[in-house]
C-alpha positions in Angstrom: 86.6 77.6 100.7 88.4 80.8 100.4 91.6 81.5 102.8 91.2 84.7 104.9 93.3 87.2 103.8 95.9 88.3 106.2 95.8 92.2 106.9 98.5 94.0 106.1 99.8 97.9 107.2 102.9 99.9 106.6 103.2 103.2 108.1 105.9 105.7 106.2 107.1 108.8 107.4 109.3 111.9 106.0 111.5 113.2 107.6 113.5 115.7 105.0 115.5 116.4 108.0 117.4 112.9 107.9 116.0 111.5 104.9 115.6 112.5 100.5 112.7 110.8 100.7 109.6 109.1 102.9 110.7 105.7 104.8 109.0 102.9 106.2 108.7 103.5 110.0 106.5 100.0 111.0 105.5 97.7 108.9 103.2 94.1 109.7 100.2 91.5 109.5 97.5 90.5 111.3 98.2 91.3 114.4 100.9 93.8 114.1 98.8 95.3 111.5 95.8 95.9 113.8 98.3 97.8 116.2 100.1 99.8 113.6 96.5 101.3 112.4 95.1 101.2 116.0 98.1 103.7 117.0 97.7 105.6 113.8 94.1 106.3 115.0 95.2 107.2 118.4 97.3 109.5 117.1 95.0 110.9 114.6 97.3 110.1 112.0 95.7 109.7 108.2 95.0 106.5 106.9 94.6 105.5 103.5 94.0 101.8 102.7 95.3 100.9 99.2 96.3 96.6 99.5 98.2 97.2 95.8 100.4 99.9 97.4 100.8 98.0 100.7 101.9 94.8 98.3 104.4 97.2 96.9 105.8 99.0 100.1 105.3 95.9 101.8 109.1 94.3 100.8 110.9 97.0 101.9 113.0 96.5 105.3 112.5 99.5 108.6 113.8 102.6 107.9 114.5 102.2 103.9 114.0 104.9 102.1 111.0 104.8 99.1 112.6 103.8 96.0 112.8 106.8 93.1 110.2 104.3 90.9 107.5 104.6 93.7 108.4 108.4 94.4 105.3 109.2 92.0 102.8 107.2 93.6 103.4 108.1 97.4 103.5 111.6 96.2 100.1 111.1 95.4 99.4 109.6 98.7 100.8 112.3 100.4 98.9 115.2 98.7 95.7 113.3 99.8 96.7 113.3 103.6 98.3 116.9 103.2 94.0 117.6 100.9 92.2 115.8 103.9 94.2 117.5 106.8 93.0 120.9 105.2 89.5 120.0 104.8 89.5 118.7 108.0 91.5 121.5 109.7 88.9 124.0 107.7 86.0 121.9 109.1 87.2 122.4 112.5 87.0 125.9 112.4 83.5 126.0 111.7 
């Protein structure tokens, strides 16, 4: 029989303001998890569910900063929100 696999969320923020680069904000399992991606949704925040990413993220403490070696990959994450926020922005002036 195969174990349930415990869901996972981080949620990263950047703040150029205060920090060089994105930082984990919340991070959780099951539970947690569900709350961290329920508030996301109420605050119509993007989600992007990637569980090799969220392994990776997943060991760093609140408020640490991205390290440079993951800088390439959460670029790429970003541009995706930053794509879908403009399609969706575009969409909703239709």
């Amino acid at each position: 029989m195969k174990k349930k696999e415990n869901k996972k969320a981080i949620a990263l923020k950047y703040d150029k303001k205060n920090y060089s680069a994105p930082h984990v904000i919340a991070k959780g399992s099951g539970y947690i998890a569900e709350k961290i991606i329920d508030e996301a949704k109420q605050h119509d925040v993007n989600i992007l569910e990637d569980k090799a990413l969220v392994q990776l993220l997943y060991n760093l403490e609140l408020n640490q900063q991205i390290p440079p070696h993951l800088y390439p990959i959460i670029a790429e994450v970003f541009a995706i929100v930053y794509r879908a926020e403009g399609v969706a922005g575009i969409l909703n002036e239709r």
